[in-house]
C-alpha positions as CSV (number, residue, x, y, z in Angstrom):
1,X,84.1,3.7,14.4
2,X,80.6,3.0,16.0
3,X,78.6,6.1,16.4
4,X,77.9,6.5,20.3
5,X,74.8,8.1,21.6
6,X,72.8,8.3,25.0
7,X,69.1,9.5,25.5
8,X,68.0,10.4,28.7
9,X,64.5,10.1,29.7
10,X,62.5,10.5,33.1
11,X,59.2,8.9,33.2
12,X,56.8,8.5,36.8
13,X,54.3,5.2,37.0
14,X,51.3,5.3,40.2
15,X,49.7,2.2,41.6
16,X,46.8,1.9,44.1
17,X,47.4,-1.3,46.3
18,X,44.9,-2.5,48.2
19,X,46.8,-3.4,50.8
20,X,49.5,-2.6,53.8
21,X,52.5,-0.3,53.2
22,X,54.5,-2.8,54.6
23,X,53.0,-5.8,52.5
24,X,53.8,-3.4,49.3
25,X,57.3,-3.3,50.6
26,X,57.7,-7.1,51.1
27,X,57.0,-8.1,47.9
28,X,59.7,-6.0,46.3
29,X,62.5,-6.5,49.5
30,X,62.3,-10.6,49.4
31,X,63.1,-13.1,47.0
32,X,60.3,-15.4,47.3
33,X,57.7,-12.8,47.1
34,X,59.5,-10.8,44.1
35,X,60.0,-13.8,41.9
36,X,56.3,-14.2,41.9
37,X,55.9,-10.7,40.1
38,X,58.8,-10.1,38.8
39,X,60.3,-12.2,36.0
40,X,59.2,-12.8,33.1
41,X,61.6,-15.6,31.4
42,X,61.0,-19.5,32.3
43,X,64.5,-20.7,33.3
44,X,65.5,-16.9,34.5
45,X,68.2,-16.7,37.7
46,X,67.7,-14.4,40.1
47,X,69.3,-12.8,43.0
48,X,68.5,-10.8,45.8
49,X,70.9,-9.4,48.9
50,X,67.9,-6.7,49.5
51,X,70.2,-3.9,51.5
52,X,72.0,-1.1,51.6
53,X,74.8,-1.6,49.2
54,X,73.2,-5.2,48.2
55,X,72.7,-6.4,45.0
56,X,70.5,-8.4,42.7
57,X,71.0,-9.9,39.4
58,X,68.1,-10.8,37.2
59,X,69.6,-12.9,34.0
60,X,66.9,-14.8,31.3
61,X,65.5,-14.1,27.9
62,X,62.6,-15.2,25.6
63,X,63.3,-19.4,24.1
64,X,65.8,-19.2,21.4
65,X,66.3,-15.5,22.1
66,X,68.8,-12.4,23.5
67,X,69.4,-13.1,27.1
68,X,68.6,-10.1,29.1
69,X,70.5,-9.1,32.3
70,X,69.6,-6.5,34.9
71,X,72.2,-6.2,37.6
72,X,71.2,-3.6,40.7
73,X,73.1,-1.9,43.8
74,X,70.7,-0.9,46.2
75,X,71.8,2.9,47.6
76,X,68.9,3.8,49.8
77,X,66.2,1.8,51.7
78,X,63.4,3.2,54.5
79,X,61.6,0.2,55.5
80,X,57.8,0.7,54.6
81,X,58.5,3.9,52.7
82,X,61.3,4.1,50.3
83,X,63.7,2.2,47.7
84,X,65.8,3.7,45.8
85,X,68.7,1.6,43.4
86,X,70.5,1.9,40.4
87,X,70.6,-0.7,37.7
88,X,72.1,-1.3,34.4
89,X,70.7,-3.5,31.7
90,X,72.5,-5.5,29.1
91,X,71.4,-7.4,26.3
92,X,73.6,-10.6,25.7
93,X,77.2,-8.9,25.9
94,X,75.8,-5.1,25.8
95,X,74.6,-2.6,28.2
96,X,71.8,-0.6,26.9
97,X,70.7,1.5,29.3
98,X,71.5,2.7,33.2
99,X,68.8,3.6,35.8
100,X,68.1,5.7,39.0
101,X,65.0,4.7,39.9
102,X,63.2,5.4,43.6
103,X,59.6,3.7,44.9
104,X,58.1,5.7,47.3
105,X,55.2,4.1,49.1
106,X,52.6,6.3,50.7
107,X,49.8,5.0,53.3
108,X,46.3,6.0,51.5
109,X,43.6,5.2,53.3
110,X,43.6,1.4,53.8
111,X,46.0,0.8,51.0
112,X,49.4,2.5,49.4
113,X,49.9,4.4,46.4
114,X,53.2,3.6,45.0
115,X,55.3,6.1,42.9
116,X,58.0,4.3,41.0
117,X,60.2,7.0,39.4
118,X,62.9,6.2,36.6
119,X,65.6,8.5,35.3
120,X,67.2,6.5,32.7
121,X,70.1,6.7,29.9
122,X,69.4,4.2,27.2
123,X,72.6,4.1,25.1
124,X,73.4,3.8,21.1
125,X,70.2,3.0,20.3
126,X,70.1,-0.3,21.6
127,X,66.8,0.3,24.1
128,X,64.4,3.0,23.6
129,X,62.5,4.6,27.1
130,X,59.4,4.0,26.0
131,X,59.9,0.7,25.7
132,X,61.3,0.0,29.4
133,X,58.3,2.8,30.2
134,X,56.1,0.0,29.1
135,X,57.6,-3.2,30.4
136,X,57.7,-1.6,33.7
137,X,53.8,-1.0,33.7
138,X,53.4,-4.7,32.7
139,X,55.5,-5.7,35.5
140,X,53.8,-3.5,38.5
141,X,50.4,-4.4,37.4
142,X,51.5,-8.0,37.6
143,X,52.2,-6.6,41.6
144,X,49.0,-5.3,41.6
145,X,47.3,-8.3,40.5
146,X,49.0,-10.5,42.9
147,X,48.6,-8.6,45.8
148,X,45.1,-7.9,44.8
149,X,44.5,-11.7,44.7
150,X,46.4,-12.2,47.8
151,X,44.2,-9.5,49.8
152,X,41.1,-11.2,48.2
153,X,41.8,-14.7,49.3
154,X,42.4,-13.8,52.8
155,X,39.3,-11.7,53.2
């Protein structure tokens, strides 16, 4: 029999955006604009039926490598302000972890401080939090840079 474990792990990430609440919020609630941030497989699918009770499905992996799918049910959204969802991540034919996690965007000054908080459980030992604590990083500072450059060119 295969030993079963679960670690449970909170962590909290801030970014400053230079620009609009509402233009923070767009680029996580519409395909177009999350696909430019987002992924970070060539070749990856992705899904997005941004909602209350929606989903989305991001499926895609490294060349030659596991294929890594993250399937999410949106359970709370406050346009402008909040966005809350729960998500489980498999690796090829194995979940390895289930999230809560809730982006709250706050006006400050001209721009918005995001606070993206995850609660996860990362099971048997097949993901480790610190791990998905750094990919997240990676993948809001990609937001940051694209918004940043997006601000920029239209100043």
């Amino acid at each position: 029999m295969t030993e079963r474990s679960v670690t449970h792990t909170t962590f909290v990430i801030e970014r400053f955006f230079q620009v609009s609440p509402a233009r923070v919020f767009a680029a996580w609630s519409t395909a177009e604009q999350k696909r430019k941030w987002f992924g970070c497989h060539e070749g990856a699918t992705h899904e997005l039926d941004f909602r209350v009770g929606g989903h989305e499905m991001y499926r895609g992996g490294p060349k030659g490598g596991p294929i890594y799918m993250n399937e999410t049910r949106f359970q709370d959204i406050v346009p402008n302000q909040r966005i809350v969802y729960t998500y489980d991540m498999h690796r090829d034919e194995t979940r390895i972890s289930v999230s809560l996690v809730t982006i709250e965007l706050k006006a400050e000054g001209k721009g918005t401080r995001l606070v993206f908080t995850e609660q996860g459980a990362f099971l048997d030992g097949h993901d480790a939090p610190e791990g998905r604590e750094h990919g997240t990083k990676v993948v809001l500072d990609k937001l940051v840079e694209g918004l940043e450059r997006e601000a920029h060119a239209a100043a």
